[in-house]
C-alpha positions as MATLAB code, in Angstrom:
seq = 'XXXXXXXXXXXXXXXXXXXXXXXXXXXXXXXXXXXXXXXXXXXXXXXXXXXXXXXXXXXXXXXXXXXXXXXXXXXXXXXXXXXXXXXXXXXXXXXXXXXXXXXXXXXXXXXXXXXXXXXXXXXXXXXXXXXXXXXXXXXXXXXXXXXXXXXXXXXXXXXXXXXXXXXXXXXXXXXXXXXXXXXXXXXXXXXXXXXXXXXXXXXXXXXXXXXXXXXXXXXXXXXXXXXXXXXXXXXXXXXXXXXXXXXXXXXXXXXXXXXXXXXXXXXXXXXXXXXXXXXXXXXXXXXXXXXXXXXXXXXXXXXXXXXXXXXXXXXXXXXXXXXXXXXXXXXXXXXXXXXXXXXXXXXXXXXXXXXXXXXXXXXXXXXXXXXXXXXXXXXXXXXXXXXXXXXXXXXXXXXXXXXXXXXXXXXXXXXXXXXXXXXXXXXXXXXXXXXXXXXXXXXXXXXXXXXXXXXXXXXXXXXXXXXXXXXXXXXXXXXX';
ca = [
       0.000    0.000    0.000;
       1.840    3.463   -1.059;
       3.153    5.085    1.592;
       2.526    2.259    4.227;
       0.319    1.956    6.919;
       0.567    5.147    8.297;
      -1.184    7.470    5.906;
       0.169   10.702    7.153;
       1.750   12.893    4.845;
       5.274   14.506    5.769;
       3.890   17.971    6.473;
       0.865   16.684    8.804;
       3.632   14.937   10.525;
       6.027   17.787   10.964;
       2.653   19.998   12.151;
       2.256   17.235   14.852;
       4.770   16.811   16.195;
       5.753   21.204   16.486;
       2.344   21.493   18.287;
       3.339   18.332   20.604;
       6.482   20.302   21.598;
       4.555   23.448   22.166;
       2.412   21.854   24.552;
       4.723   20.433   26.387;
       7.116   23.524   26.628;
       4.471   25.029   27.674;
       3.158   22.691   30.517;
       6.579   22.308   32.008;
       7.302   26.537   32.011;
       4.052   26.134   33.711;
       4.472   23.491   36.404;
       8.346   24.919   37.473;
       7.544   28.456   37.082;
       5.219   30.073   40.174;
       5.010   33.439   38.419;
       3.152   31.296   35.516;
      -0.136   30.514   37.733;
      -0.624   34.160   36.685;
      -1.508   33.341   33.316;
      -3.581   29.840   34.273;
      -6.741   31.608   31.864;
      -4.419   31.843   29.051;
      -2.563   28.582   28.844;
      -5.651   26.625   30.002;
      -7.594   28.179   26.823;
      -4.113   27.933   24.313;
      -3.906   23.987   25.470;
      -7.738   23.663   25.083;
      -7.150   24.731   21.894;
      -3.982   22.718   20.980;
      -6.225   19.603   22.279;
      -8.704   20.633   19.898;
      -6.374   21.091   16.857;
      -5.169   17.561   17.516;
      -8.153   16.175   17.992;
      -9.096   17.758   14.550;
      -5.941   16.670   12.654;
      -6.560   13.260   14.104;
      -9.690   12.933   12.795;
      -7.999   13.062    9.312;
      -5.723   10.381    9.976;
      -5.699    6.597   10.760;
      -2.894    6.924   13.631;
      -1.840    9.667   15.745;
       1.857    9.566   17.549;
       0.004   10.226   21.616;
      -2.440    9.972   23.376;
      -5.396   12.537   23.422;
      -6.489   10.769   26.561;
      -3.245   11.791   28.387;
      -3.194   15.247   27.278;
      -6.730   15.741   28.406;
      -5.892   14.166   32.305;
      -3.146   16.641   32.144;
      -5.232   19.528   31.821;
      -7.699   18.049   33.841;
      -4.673   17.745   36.378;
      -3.519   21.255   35.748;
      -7.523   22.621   36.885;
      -7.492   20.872   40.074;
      -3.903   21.308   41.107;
      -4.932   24.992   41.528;
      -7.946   24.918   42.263;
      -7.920   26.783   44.881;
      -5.346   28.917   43.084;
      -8.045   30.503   40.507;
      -7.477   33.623   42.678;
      -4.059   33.556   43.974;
      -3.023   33.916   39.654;
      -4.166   37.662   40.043;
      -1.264   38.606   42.368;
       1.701   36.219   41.964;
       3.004   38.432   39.025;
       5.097   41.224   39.014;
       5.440   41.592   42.826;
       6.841   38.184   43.843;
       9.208   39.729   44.862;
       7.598   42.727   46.888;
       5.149   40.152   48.799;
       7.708   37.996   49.743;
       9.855   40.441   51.286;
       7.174   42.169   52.954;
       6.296   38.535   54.306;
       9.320   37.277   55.278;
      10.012   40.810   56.945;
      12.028   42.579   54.896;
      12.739   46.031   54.467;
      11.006   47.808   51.406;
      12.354   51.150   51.229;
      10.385   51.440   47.433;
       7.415   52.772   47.843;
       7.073   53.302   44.115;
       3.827   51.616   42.208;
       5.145   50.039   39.076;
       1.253   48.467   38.089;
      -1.412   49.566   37.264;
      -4.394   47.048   37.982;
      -7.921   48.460   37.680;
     -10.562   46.084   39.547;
     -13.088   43.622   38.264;
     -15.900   46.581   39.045;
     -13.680   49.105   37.734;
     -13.521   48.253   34.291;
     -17.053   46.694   34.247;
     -19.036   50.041   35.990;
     -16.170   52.352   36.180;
     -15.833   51.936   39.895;
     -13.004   54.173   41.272;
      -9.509   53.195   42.543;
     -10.126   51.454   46.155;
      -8.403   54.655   47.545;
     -10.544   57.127   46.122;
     -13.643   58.193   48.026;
     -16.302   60.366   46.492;
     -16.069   63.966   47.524;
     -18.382   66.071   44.609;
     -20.035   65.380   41.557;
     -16.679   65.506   40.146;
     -14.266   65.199   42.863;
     -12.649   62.810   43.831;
     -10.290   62.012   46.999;
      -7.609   59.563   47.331;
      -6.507   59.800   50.995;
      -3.906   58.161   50.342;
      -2.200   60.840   47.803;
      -0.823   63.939   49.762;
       2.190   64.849   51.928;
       3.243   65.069   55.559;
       2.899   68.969   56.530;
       3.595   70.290   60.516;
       0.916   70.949   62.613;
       1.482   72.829   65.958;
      -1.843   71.836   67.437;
      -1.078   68.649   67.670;
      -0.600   66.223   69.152;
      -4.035   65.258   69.686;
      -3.510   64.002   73.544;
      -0.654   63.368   75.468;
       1.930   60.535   75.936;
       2.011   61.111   79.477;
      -1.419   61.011   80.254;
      -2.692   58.571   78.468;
      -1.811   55.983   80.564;
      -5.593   54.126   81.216;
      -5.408   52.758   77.246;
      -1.534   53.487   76.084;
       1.164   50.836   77.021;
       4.133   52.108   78.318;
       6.267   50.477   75.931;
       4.501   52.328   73.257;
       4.644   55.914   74.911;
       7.866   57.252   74.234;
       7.397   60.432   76.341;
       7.702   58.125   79.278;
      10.807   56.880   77.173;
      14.367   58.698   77.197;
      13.662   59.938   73.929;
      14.094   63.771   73.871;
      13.242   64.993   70.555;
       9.359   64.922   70.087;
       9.043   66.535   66.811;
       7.184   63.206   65.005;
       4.559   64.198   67.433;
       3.487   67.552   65.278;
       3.016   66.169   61.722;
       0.023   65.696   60.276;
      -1.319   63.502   57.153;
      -2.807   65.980   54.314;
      -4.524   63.966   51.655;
      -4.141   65.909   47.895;
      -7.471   66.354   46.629;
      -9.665   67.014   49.048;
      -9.477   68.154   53.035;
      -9.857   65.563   55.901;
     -11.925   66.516   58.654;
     -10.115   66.822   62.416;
     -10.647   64.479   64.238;
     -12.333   65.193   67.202;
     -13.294   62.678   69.638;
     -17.409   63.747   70.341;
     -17.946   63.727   66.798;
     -16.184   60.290   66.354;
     -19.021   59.034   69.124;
     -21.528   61.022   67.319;
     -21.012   59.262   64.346;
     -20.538   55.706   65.737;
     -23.639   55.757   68.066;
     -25.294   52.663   69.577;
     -22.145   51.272   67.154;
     -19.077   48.732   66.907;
     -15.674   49.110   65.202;
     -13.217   46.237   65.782;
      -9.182   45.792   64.907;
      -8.367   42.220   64.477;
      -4.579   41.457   63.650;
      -1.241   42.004   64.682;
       0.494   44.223   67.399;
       0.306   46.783   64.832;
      -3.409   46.729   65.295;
      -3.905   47.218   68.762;
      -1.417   49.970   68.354;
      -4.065   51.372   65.751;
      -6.535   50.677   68.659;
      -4.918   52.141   71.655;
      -4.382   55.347   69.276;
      -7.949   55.564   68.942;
      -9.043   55.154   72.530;
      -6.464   58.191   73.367;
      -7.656   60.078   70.330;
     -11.637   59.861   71.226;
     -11.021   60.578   74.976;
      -7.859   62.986   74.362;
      -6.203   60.732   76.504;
      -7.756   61.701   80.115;
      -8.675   59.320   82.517;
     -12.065   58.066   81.677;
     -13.939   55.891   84.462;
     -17.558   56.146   82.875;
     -16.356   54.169   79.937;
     -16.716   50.350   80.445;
     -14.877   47.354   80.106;
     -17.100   44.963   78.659;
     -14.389   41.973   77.111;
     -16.305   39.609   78.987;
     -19.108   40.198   76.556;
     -16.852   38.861   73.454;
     -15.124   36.334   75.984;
     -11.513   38.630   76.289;
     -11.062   36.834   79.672;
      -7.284   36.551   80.408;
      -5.319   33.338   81.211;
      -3.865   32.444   84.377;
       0.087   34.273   83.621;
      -0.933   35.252   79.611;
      -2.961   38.487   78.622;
      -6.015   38.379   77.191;
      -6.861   37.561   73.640;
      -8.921   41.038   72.978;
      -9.929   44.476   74.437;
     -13.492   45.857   74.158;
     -14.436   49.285   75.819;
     -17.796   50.554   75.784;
     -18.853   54.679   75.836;
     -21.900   54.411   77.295;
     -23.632   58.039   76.499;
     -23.357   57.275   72.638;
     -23.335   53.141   73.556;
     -20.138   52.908   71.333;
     -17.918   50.286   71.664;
     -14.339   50.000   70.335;
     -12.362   46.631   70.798;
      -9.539   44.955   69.611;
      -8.799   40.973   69.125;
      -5.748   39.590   68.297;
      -5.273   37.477   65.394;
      -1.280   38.230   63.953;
      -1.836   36.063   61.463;
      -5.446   36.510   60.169;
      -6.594   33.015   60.079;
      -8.106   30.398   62.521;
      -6.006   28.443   64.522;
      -6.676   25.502   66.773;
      -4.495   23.267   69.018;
      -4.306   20.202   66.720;
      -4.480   17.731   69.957;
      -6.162   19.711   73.241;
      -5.441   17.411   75.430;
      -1.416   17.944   74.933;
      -0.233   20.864   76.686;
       2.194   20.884   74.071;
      -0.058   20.421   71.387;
       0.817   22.415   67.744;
      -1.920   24.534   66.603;
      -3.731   24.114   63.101;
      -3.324   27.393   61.652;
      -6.619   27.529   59.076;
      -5.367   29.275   56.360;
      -9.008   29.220   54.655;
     -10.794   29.594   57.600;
     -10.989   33.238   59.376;
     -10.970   33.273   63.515;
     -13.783   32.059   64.848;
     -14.144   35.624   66.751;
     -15.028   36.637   63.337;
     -17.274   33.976   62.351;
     -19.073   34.371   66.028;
     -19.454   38.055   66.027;
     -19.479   39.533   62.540;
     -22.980   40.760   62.661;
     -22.632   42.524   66.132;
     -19.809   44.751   64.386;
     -20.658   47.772   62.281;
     -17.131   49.249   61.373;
     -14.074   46.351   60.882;
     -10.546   46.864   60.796;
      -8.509   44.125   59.510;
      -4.677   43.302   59.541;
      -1.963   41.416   59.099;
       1.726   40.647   57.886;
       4.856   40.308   60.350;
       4.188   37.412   61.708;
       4.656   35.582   58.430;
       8.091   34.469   58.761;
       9.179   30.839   59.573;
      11.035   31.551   63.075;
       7.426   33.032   64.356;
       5.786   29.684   63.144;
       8.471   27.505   64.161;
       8.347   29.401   67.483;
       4.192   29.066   68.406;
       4.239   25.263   66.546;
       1.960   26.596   64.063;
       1.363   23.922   61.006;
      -0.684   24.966   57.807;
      -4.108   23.628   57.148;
      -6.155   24.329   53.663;
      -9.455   22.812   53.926;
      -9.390   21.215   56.756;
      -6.222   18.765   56.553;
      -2.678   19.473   56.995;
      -0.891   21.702   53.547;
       0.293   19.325   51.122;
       0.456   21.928   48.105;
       4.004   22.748   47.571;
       2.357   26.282   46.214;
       2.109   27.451   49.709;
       4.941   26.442   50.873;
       6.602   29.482   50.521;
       5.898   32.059   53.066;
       4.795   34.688   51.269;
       2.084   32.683   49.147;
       0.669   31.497   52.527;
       0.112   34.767   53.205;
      -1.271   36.224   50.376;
      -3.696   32.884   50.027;
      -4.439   34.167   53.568;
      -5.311   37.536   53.174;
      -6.997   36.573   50.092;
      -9.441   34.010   51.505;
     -10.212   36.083   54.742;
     -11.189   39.329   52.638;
     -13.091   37.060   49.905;
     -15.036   35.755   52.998;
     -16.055   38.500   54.559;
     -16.798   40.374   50.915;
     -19.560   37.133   51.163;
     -21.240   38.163   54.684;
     -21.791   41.599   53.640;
     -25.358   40.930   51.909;
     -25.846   39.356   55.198;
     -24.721   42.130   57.106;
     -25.612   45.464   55.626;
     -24.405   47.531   59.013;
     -20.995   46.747   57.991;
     -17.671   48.632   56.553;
     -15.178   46.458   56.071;
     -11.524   47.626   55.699;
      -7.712   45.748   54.980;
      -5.326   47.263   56.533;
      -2.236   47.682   54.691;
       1.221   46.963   55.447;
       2.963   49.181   58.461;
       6.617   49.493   57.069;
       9.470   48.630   58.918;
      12.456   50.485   59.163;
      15.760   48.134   60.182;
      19.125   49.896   58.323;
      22.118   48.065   58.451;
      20.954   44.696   59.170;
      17.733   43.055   60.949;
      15.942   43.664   64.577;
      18.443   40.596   65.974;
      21.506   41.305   63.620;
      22.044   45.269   64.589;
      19.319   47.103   62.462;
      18.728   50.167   63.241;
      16.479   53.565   63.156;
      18.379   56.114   64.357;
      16.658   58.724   62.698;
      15.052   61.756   64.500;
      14.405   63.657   61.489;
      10.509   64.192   60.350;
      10.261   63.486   56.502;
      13.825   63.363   55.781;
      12.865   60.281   53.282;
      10.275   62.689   51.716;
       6.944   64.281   52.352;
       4.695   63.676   49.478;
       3.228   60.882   47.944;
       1.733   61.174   43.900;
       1.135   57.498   42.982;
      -2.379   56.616   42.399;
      -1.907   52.834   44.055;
      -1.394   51.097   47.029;
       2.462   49.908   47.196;
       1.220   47.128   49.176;
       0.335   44.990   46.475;
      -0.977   42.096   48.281;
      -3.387   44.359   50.160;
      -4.693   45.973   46.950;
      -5.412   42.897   44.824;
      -7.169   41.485   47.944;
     -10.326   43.812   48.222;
      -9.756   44.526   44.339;
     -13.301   43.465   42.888;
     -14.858   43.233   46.296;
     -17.187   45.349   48.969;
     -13.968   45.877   51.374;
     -12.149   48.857   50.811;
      -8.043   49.178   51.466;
      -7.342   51.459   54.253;
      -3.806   52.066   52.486;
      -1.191   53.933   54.832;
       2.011   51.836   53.397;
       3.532   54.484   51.801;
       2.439   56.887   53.495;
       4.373   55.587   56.719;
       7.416   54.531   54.630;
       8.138   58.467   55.201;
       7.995   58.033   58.548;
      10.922   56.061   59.705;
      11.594   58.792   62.512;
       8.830   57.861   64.190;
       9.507   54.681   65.760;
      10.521   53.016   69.088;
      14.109   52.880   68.057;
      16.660   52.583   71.064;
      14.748   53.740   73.649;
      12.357   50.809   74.231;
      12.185   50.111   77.998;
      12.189   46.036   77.393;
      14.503   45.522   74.611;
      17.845   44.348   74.856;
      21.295   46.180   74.603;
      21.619   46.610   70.575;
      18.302   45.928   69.548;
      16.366   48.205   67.949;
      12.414   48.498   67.508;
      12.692   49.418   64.271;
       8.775   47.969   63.524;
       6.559   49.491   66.082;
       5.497   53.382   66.531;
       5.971   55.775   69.125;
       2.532   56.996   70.507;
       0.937   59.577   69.697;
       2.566   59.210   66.254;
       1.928   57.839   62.995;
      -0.692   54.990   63.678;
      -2.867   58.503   64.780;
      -2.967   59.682   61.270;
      -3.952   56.085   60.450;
      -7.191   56.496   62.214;
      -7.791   60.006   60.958;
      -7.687   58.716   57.298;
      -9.865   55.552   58.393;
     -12.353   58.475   60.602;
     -13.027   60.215   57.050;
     -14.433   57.065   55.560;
     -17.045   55.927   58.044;
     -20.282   56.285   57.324;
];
């Protein structure tokens, strides 16, 4: 029979076997290159429609060199290795890099945006940037955009007086710090102006209300800010403590796991809960005092799945804790749906965290129909400031100089790119003060912590009043 049994002409053959190649090029990039989940859409679609070609040029021919059948478990493979990946694509490009330094607690002195992403609502409804806030028929205010200026009124209370909410080791007026200057500048958004705040008007506004901080130390210092802001930081004994009421009880030698206060003229209630990385976690065996915890990374706290619809303003945060000497150190082990992490995807610090922050803000984007009292914010990154080496390797913040870095901020975009991909698309807005701090790196702790050892630095928390007060200002002008 001419041409024997194979009945393929040279050309087919040569077509064959260069789409064969492509394929597999292109599965292999895929499988040993992370940045490549990215672009799952596009190779899923160009291999759907390399299977199809085959399957087409097949059809034409009495033997084909492989086996559709494999080819179509690998893609099948591809779609439920990542799964639960679909979303995580939208931010591993680009800023690898970025979110795994900010993860792993690295310095990022570039505060820069080098993308520009516009959100699923954006380009369907032309819903603004998530740092814009509507202002006018036309205006529009980014409060994120502006520059440090000096303000002699402030600062808004005292570091020495505000001793019934402050910790000491965050007032450095009780410190042996001697320049105070931080104290007297004040965030100025661009395009619009930012009310004062004042602290009867905060009440006013937040009657018979809730806000909550959950995350990090760098949350409560957002919350102990705000208790000295709305009281001016006098001594306050009509205010309540009413933890009990969202079980904040303290452990026999621990502290508690929260702080709730209650103003009872305006029946306003401001609490904190700590959660430093974002996610529920569980001791894997309670009946082993040294037990290792299940740390949910799917799953948000259970203080949030408990009392969601008793809060009306929510503050979330997270981000220094992801390193693996803080996991190593509380016996924390990853869990995704319920069993111990076997994807090798989120192995890496950084992608835990940004699956993290992802699934907590997707899941609480889902309870707003169910909660319509609520305003959900994500907290960005607070930047650190170590020079010279890390908190345990001689870092340091010696700087005393307000805005020496710079004083005004242009970009359009939150640096923190993790943050800003998070809420992109959803009904929580970014409460971005990333760059905006990365100016700041006068006003931390530095050397004169009261606790720390000789030669370490607290290059990562703020002094109070400070920086996290501006924080609350910015997060004052967008509650309803």
């Amino acid at each position: 029979m001419k041409g024997g049994g194979f009945k393929v002409k040279g050309r087919e053959l040569t077509f064959l076997l260069i789409v064969l190649v492509c394929i597999t090029i292109i599965m292999l990039a895929w499988e040993r290159t992370p940045l490549l989940s990215a672009s799952l859409p596009v190779i899923r679609t160009y291999s759907a429609m390399m299977t199809f070609i085959l399957l087409s040029t097949c059809a034409t021919n009495e033997i084909c060199f492989f086996s559709l059948t494999e080819i179509s478990l690998n893609l099948t493979d591809m779609k439920e290795k990542d799964k639960v990946f679909t979303e995580v694509g939208k931010y591993q490009t680009a800023d690898k890099t970025l979110s795994l330094r900010e993860a792993e607690g690295k310095p990022n002195q570039n505060v820069q945006r080098s993308l520009n992403i516009t959100s699923n609502k954006a380009a369907e409804g032309g819903q603004d940037d998530e740092n814009t806030e509507k202002v006018g028929d036309n205006q529009v205010c980014n409060y994120a955009k502006g520059k440090w200026v000096v303000d002699d009124s402030l600062p808004l209370y005292s570091g020495f007086e505000c001793k019934q909410w402050l910790a000491s080791g965050w007032a450095c007026r009780l410190m042996q710090r001697t320049d105070f200057s931080y104290e007297k500048i004040r965030w100025e958004p661009k395009d619009c102006k930012m009310k004062r705040f004042k602290g009867d008007e905060f009440l006013k506004r937040m009657h018979g209300k809730t806000l909550a901080f959950v995350g990090d130390s760098l949350g409560r210092q957002q919350f102990q800010s705000l208790m000295c802001m709305i009281t001016g930081g006098l001594e306050r004994n009509d205010v309540l403590d009413v933890g009990d009421e969202y079980g904040f009880t303290a452990p026999e030698n621990g502290r508690p796991s929260g702080w709730a206060y209650r103003f009872p003229t305006t029946n306003t209630t401001v609490l904190y809960y700590w959660s430093s990385c974002l996610c529920d976690v569980e001791p894997i065996n309670t009946e082993d005092p040294d037990t290792y915890y299940a740390m949910h990374l799917d799953r948000p706290p259970s203080f949030l799945r408990e009392n969601l619809h008793r809060i009306h303003v929510l503050v979330l945060n997270t981000g220094h804790h992801w390193n693996r000497g803080k996991l190593n150190a509380n016996r924390w082990v990853m869990y995704v749906g319920g069993v111990k992490n076997t994807n090798k995807r989120l192995i890496a610090m950084g992608d835990a965290k940004n699956f993290t922050i992802h699934s907590i803000v997707s899941w609480v984007d889902s309870q707003l129909p169910k909660n319509p009292q609520l305003q959900a914010f994500y907290r960005s990154l607070s930047p650190r400031h170590f020079f010279g080496g890390e908190w345990n390797t001689g870092g340091s913040c010696d700087n005393m100089t307000p805005m020496s870095i710079g004083k005004e901020l242009v970009e359009e975009e939150s640096s923190d790119y993790s943050a800003r991909s998070a809420v992109q698309g959803t009904g929580v807005k970014i409460l971005d003060i990333t760059s905006l701090s990365q100016l700041r790196d006068e006003g931390h702790i530095s050397k004169y912590s009261l606790t720390a050892a000789p030669g370490v630095q607290d290059c990562l928390h703020w002094c109070l009043p400070g920086v996290p007060d501006s924080w609350n200002e910015i997060l004052f002008a967008q509650i309803n």
